[in-house]
KEKEPA-886569 format. One record per residue (C-alpha): residue number from 0; residue in one letter; x, y, z. Coordinates in Angstrom, 1 decimal, padded with zeros to 4 digits. Layout:
# residues N
(NUM; A; (X; Y; Z))
...
This chain:
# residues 429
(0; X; (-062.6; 016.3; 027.3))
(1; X; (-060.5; 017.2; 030.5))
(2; X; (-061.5; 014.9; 033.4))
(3; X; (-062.1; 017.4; 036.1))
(4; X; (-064.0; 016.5; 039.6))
(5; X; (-067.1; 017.8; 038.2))
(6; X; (-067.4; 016.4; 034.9))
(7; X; (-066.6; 012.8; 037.1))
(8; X; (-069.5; 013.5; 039.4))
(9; X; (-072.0; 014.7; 036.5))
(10; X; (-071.0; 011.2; 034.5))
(11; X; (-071.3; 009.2; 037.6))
(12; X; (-074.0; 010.7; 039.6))
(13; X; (-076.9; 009.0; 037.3))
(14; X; (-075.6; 005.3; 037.9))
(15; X; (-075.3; 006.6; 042.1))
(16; X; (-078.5; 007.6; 042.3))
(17; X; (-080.2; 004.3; 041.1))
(18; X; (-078.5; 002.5; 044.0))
(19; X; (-080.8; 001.6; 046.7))
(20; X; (-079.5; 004.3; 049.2))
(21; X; (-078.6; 002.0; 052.5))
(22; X; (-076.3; 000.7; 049.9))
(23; X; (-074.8; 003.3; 048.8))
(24; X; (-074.4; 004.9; 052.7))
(25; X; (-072.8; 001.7; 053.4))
(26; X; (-070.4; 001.5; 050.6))
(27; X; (-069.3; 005.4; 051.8))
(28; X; (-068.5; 004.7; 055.4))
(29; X; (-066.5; 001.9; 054.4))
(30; X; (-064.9; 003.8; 051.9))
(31; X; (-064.2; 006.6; 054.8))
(32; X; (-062.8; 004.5; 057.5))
(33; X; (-060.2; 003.4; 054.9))
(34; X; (-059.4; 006.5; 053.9))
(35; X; (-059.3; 008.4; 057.0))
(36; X; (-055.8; 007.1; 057.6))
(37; X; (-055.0; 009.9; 055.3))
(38; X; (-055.3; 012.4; 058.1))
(39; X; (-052.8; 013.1; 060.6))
(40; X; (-052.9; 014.1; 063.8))
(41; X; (-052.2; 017.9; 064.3))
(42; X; (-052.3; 018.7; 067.5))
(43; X; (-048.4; 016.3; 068.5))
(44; X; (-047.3; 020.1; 069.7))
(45; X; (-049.8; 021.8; 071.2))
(46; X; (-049.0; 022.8; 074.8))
(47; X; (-051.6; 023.2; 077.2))
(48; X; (-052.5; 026.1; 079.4))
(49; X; (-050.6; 026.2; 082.6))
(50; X; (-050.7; 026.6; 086.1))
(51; X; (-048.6; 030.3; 085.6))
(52; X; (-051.3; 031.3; 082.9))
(53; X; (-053.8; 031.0; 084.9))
(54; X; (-052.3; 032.2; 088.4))
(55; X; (-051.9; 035.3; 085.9))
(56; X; (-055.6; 035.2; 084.7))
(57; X; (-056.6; 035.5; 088.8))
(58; X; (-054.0; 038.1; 089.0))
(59; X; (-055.9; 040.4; 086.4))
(60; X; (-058.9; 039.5; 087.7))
(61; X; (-058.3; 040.6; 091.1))
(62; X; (-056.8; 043.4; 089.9))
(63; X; (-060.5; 044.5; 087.9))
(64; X; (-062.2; 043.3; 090.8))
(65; X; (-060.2; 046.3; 092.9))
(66; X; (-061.0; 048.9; 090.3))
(67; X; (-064.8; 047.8; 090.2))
(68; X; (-065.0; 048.0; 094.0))
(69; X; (-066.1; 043.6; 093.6))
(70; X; (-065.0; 041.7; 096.9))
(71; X; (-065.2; 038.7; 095.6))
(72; X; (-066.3; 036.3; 092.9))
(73; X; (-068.6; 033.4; 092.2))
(74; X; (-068.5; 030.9; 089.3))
(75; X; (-070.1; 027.9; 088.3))
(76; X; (-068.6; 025.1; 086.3))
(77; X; (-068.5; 025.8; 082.3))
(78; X; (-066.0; 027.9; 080.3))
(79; X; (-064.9; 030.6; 083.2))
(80; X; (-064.6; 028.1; 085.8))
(81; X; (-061.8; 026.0; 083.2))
(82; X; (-060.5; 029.8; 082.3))
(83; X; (-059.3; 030.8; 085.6))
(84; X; (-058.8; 027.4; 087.9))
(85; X; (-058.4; 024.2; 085.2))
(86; X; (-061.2; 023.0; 086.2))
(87; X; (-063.8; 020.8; 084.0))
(88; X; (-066.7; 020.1; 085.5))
(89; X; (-070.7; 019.9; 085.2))
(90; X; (-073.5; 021.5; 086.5))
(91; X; (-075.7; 019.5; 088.7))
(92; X; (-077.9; 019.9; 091.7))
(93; X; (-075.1; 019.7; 094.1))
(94; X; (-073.0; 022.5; 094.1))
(95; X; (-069.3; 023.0; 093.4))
(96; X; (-067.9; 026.4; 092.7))
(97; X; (-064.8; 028.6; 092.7))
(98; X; (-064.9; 031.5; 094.9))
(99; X; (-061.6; 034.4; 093.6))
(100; X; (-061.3; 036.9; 096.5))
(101; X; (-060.3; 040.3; 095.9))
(102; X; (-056.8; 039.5; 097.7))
(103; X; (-055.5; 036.1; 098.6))
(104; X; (-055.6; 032.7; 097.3))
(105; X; (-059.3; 031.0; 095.2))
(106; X; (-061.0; 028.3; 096.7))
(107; X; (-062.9; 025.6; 095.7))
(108; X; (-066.6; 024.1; 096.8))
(109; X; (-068.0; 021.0; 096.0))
(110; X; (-069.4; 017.6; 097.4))
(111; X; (-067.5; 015.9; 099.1))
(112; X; (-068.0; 012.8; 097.2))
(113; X; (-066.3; 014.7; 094.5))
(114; X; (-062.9; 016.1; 095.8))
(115; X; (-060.8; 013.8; 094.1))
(116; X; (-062.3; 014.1; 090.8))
(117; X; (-062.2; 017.6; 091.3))
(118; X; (-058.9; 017.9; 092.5))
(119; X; (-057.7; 015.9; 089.1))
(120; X; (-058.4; 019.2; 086.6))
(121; X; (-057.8; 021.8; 089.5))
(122; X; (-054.9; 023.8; 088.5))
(123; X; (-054.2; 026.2; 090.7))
(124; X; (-054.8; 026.7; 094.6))
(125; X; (-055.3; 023.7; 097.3))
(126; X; (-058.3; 025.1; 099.1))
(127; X; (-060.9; 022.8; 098.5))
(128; X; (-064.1; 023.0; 101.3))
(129; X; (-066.2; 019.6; 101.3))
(130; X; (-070.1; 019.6; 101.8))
(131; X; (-071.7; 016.9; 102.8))
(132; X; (-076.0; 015.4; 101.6))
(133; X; (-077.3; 016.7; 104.5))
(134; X; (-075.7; 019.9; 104.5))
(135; X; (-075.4; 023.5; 102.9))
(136; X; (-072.7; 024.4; 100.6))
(137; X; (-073.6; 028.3; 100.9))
(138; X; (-072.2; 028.0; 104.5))
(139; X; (-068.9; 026.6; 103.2))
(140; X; (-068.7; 029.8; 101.0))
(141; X; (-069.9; 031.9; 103.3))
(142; X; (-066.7; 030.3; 105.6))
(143; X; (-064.7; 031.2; 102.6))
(144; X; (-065.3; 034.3; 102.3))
(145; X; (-065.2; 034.9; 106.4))
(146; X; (-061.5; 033.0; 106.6))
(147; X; (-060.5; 035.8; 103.6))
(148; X; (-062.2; 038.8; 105.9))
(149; X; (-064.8; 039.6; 103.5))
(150; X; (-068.0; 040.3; 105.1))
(151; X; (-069.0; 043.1; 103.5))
(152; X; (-069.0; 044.8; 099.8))
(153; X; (-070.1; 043.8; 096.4))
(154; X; (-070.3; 040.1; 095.7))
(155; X; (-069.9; 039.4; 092.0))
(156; X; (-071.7; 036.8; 090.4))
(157; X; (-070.3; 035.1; 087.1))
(158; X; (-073.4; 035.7; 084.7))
(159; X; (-074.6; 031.9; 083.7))
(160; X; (-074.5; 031.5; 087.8))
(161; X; (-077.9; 029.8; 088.5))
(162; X; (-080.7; 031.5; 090.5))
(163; X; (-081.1; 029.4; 093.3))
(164; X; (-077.0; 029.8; 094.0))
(165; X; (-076.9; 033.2; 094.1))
(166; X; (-080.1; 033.5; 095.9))
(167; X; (-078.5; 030.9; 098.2))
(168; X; (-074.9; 032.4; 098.5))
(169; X; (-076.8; 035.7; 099.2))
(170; X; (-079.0; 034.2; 102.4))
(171; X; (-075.8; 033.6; 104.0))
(172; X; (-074.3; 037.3; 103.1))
(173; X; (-077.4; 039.5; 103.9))
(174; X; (-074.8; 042.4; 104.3))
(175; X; (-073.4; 042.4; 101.0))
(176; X; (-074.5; 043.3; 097.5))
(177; X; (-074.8; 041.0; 094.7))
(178; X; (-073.3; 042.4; 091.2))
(179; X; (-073.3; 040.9; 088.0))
(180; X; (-069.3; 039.7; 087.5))
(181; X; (-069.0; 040.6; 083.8))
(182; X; (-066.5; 043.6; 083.7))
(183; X; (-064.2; 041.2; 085.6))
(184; X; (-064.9; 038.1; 083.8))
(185; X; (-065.6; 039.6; 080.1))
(186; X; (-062.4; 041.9; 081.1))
(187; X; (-060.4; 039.0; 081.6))
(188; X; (-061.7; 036.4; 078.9))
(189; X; (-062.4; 038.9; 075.7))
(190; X; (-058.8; 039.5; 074.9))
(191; X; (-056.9; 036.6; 074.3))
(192; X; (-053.1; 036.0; 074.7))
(193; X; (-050.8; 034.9; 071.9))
(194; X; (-051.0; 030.9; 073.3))
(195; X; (-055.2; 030.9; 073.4))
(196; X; (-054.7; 032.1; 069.5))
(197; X; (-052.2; 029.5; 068.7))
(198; X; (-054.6; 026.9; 070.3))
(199; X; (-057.6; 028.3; 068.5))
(200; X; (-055.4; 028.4; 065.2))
(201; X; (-055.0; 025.0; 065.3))
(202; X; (-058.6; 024.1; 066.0))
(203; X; (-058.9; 026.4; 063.2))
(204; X; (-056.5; 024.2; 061.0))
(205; X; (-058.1; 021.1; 061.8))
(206; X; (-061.6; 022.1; 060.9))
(207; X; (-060.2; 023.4; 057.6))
(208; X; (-058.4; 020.4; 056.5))
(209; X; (-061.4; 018.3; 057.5))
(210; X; (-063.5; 020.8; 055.3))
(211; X; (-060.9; 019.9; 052.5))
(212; X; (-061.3; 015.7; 052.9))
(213; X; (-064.9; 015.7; 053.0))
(214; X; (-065.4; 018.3; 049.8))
(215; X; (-063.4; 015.3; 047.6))
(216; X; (-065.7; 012.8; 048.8))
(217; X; (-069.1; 014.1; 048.6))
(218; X; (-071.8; 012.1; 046.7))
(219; X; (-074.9; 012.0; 045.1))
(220; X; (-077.4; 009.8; 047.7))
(221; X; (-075.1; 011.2; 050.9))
(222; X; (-077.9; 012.5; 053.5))
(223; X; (-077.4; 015.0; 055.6))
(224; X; (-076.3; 013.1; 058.8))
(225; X; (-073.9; 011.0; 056.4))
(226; X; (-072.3; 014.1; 055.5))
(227; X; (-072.2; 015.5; 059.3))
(228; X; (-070.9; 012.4; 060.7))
(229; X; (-068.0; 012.0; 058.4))
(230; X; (-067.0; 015.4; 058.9))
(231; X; (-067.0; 014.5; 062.7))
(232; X; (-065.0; 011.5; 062.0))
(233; X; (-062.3; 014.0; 059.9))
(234; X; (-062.1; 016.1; 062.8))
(235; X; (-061.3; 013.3; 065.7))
(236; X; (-058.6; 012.0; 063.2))
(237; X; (-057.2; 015.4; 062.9))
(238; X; (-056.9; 015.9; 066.9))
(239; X; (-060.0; 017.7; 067.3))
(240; X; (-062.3; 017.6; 070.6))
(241; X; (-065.6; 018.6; 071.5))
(242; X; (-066.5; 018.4; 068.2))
(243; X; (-069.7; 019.4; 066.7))
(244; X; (-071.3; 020.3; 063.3))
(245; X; (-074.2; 021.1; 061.2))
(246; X; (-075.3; 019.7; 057.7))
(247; X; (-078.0; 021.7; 055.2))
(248; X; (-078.7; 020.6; 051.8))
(249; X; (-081.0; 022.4; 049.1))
(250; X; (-083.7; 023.9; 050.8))
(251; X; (-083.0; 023.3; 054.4))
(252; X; (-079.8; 025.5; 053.8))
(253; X; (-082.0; 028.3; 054.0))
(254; X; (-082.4; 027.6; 057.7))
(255; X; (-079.7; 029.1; 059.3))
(256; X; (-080.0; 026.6; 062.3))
(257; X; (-081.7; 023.7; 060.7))
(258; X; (-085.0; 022.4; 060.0))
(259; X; (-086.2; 018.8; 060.1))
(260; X; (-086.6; 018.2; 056.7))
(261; X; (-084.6; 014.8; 055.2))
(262; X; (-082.6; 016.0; 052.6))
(263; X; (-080.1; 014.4; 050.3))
(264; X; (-077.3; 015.3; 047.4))
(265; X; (-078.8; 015.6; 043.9))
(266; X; (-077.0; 017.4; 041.2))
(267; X; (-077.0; 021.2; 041.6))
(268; X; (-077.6; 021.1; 045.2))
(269; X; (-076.5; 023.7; 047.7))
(270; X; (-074.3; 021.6; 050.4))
(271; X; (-074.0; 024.3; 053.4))
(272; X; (-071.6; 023.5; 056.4))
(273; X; (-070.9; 025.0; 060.0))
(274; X; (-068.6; 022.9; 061.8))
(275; X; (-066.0; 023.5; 064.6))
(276; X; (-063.8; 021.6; 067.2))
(277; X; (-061.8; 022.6; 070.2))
(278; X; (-058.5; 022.3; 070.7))
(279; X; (-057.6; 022.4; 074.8))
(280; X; (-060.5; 024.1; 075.3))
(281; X; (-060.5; 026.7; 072.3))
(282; X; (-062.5; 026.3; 069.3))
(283; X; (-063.0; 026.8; 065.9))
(284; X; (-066.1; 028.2; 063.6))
(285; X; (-066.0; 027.7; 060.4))
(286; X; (-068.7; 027.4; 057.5))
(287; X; (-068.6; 026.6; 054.1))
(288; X; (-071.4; 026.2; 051.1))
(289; X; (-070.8; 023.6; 048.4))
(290; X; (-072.6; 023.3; 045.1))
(291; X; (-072.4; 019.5; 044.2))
(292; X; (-072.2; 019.4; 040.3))
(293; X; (-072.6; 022.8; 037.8))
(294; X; (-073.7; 025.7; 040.3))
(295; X; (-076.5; 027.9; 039.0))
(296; X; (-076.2; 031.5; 037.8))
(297; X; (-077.9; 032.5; 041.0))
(298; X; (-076.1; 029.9; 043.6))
(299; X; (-073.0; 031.7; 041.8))
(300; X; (-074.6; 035.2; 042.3))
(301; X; (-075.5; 034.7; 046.4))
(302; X; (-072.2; 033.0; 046.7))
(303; X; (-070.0; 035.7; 045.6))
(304; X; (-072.5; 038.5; 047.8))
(305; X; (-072.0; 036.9; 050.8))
(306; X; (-067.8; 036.4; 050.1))
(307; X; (-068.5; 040.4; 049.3))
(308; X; (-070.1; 040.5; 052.7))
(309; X; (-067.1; 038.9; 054.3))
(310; X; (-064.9; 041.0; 052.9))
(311; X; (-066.7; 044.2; 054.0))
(312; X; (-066.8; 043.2; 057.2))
(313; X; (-063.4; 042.2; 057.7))
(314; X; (-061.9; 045.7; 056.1))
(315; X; (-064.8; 047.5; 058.5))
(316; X; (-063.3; 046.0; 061.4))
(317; X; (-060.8; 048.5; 062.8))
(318; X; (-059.2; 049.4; 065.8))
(319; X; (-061.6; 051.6; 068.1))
(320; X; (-064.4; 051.3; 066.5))
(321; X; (-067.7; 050.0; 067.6))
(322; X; (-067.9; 046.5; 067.0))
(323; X; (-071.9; 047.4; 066.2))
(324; X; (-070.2; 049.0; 063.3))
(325; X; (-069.3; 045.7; 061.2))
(326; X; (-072.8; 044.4; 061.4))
(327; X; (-074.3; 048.1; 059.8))
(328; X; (-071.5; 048.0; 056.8))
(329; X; (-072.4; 044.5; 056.0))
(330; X; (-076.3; 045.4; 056.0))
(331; X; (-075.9; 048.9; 054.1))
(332; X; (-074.3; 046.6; 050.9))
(333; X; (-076.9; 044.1; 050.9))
(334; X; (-079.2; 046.7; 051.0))
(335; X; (-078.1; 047.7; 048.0))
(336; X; (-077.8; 044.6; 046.2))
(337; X; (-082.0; 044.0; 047.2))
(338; X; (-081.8; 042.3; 050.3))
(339; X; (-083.3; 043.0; 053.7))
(340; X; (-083.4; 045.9; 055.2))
(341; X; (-082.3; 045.0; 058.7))
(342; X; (-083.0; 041.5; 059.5))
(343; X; (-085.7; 040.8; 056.7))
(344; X; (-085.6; 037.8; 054.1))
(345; X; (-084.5; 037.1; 052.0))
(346; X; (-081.7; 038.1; 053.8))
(347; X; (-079.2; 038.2; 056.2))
(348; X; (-081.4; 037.1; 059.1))
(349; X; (-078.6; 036.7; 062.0))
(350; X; (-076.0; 039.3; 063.4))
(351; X; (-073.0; 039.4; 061.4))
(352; X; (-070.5; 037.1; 063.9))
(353; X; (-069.9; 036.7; 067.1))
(354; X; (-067.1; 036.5; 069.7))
(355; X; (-065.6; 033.3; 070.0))
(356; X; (-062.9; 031.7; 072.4))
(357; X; (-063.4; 028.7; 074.7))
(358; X; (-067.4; 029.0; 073.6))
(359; X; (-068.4; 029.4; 070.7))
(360; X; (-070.2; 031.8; 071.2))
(361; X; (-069.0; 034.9; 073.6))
(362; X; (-069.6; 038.4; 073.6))
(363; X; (-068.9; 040.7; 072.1))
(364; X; (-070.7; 040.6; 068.7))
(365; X; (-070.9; 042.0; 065.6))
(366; X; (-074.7; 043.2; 066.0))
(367; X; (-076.6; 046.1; 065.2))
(368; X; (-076.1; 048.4; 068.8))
(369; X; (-073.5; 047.1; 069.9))
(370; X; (-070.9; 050.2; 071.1))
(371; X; (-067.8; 047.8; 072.9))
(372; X; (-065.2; 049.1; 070.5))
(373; X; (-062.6; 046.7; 068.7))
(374; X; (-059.4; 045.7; 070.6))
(375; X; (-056.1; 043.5; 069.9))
(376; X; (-057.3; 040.4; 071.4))
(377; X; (-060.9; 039.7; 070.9))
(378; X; (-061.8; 037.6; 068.5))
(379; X; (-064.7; 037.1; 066.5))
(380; X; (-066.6; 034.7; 063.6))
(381; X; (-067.5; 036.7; 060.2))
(382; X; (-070.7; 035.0; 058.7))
(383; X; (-072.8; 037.3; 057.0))
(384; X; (-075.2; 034.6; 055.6))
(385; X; (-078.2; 035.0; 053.1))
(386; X; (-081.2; 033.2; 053.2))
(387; X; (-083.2; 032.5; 050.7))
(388; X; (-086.5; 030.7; 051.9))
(389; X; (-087.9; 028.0; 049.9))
(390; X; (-084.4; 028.5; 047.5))
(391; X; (-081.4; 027.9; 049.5))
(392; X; (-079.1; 029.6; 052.0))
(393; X; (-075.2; 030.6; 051.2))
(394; X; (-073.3; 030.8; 054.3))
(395; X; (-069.6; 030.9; 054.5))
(396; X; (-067.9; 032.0; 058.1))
(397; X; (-064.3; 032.6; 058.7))
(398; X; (-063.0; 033.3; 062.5))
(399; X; (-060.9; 037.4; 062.5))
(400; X; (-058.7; 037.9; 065.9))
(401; X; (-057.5; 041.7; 066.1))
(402; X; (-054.0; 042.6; 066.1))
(403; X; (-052.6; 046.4; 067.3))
(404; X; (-051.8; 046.2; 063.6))
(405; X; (-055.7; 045.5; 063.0))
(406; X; (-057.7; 042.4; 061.9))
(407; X; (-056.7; 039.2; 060.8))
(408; X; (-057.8; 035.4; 059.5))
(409; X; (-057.5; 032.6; 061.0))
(410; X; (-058.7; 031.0; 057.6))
(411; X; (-058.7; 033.0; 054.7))
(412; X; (-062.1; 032.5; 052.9))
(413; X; (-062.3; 030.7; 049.4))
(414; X; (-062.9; 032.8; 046.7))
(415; X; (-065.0; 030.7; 044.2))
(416; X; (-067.7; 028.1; 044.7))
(417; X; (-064.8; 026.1; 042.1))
(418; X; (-062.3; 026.3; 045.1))
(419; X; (-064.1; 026.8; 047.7))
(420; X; (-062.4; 025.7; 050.9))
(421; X; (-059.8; 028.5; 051.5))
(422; X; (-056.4; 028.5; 053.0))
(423; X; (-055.0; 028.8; 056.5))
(424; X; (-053.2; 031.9; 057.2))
(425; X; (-050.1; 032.0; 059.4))
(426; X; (-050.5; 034.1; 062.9))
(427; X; (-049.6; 037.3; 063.0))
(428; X; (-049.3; 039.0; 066.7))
């Protein structure tokens, strides 16, 4: 007989399972560390975003603000704070924010405690106002704002701003009108340039090949967190940052999210993964479900649904259309095939991917509604998952970016549970 992978593990998985399992975890993260060393770095080349990217990034932004009649902007650290000024910080308490006029140069707010760790990530502008404990940092904004002659107009908030800081910049602007910032910031972030897809290609790559590495050394015994960890541990060798992943076996992978339930590899079970990293800031999304041993006649028919589900929503993913579109083709086939309707289980319980940049998750999104058509630019995960509760879940996402020639994959999905890691494609602009 032909020694395959799986007639190894079926032979071997017996004499496994009758090892007391601390020893058989331990014996696999030794085995891992040693074999990590297989992994090269792959992220030697990649070149950071720079100061002119981002000068350009305020330059659109202030050219949105102008056509939306916005006088200024408000942002909070997280992912559009990094996007337009380099700078990587947490919320706390004590405020620091980045204020983008309509015309002239951004500033900076923070404690004062904090300008030089501020100042290290800041990559654009040299306006940086200091607040002291005792004092307000609305009134540094609202001197901000003054020194740039804005006194009146709409103020544009940044939408994950906190309560209490608009309600605080506002106090100090009674004349002006707060906005929601989204046209400008959405406008800006949703369509990316051809060096955030090479980043988010390569956290793309890296998730892949750490995908590949841990599908070879799956076992039976391996919990859940075994499993998650060493795909973590693939990830950081690879180059990856801000890494973070999800592990579901056999039942649990029916919960799209999780569910507290300990869980380990038997033979026949359904080994679901949803992984990703970021690479200077851009990340990757990628899920893949295993069947450890011989798969089952239905593990093999959800499989090859969903991989049908992927593929309809990638070929219904056009230029101009409504990205709401995607979501309804995917839905219409399983419909047919006896699950759902809508969002019904067993099913596809979840929209059918969402936008994806320097979050993971960003508008806009394949959902049900949704009428922001497709552009070259945005990019988006394609996970139309089914769920099947008290059975087992088959997910397999794959991250599209859209071309003015149309869609494309980062990672070209696997087409059989027997290979079922994929392949990375090359970028197409």
């Amino acid at each position: 007989m032909r020694i395959t992978k799986r007639n190894f593990l079926k032979a071997g998985g017996a004499a496994l399972a009758t090892l007391p399992l601390s020893q058989s975890v331990m014996a696999q993260n030794k085995k891992t560390a040693l074999t990590l060393n297989e992994l090269q770095s792959l992220v030697a080349d990649v070149e950071p975003i720079s100061s002119d990217e981002r000068l350009a990034r305020i330059a659109k932004a202030q050219k949105l603000m102008k056509q939306h009649d916005v006088a200024a902007l408000i942002i909070e650290p997280g992912a559009a704070m990094d996007y337009f000024s380099g700078i990587q910080w947490r919320r706390s308490e004590r405020l620091t924010a980045v204020v983008i006029p309509r015309e002239g140069d951004i500033a900076v707010v923070c404690p004062f405690f904090e300008e030089p760790s501020i100042r290290e990530s800041l990559a654009v502008g040299d306006d940086v106002r200091v607040w002291q404990e005792h004092e307000s940092p609305f009134e540094r904004i609202k001197q901000i704002l003054h020194d740039r002659k804005i006194r009146q107009g709409k103020l544009g908030f940044e939408s994950s701003v906190r309560y209490f800081v608009q309600q605080g910049v506002m106090s100090e602007m009674p004349s002006m009108e707060d906005v929601i910032a989204d046209p400008i910031t959405r406008g800006c972030r949703m369509i990316k340039t051809q060096h955030e897809l090479k980043l988010m290609h390569v956290a793309n790559e890296i998730t892949l090949n750490a995908y590949a590495y841990v599908w070879k050394k799956l076992e039976v015994g391996m919990s859940q967190s075994d499993v998650r960890s060493m795909m973590s541990s693939a990830q950081a060798q690879l180059g990856g940052s801000g890494i973070w992943g999800l592990a579901l076996f056999n039942e649990a992978s029916a919960y799209p999210h999780g569910t507290k339930q300990k869980q380990v590899i038997r033979e026949g079970s359904v080994v679901l993964l949803d992984c990703g990293c970021n690479v200077e800031g851009y990340q990757s999304d990628i899920s893949r479900t295993f069947v450890f041993g011989e798969p089952s006649k239905k593990q093999q028919k959800i499989w090859k649904t969903v991989r049908e589900g992927q593929r309809i929503a990638f070929e219904s993913a056009k230029l101009g259309v409504p990205a709401g579109k995607v979501d309804d083709d995917v839905r219409r086939y399983y419909v047919k095939q006896g699950f759902g309707p809508d969002y019904k289980l067993p099913g596809l319980s979840h929209r059918t991917g969402h936008g994806i940049g320097m979050e993971g998750h960003e508008p806009v999104n394949f959902v049900h509604g949704e009428q922001e058509t497709l552009k070259p630019g945005m990019c988006f995960s394609n996970e139309p998952g089914i769920y099947l509760p008290g059975e087992f879940g088959v997910r397999l996402e794959d991250c599209v970016y859209m071309t003015s020639q149309g869609v494309q994959w980062f990672t070209q999905p696997p087409d059989s549970l027997e290979s079922p890691i994929g392949t990375l494609k090359p970028l197409a602009f």
